[in-house]
Phi, psi and omega in degrees: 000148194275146217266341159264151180322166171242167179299331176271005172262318181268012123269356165281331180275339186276326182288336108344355150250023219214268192321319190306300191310305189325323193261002173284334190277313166342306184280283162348310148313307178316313207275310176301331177291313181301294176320293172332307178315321184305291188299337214249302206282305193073343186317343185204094198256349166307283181337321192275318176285331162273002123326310187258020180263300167316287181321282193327292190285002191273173169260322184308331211248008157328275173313304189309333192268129210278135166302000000 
């Protein structure tokens, strides 16, 4: 076996993180779409706190936010 990767592995794992990151900013978007909503709305003010609680405490969602 060869001790490097081969071209067709290593464009199937870049392209399987390329499709991943998309759907984590994807989700991400969603959950910032929500909140927003949340916030313009007024509409649930328990929910919009336990929205910004999560957005606070997740970790996952740490690496999504742009610097």
């Amino acid at each position: 076996m060869a001790k490097s990767m081969s071209k067709r592995m290593m464009d199937f794992l870049l392209s399987l993180n390329y499709r991943l990151s998309m759907y984590c900013l994807e989700s991400f978007s969603y959950i910032l779409t929500k909140i927003t909503e949340l916030v313009v709305s007024r509409s649930d003010v328990i929910l919009l706190k336990k929205a910004l609680l999560s957005l606070a405490t997740d970790s996952g969602l740490h690496p999504l936010v742009p610097y």
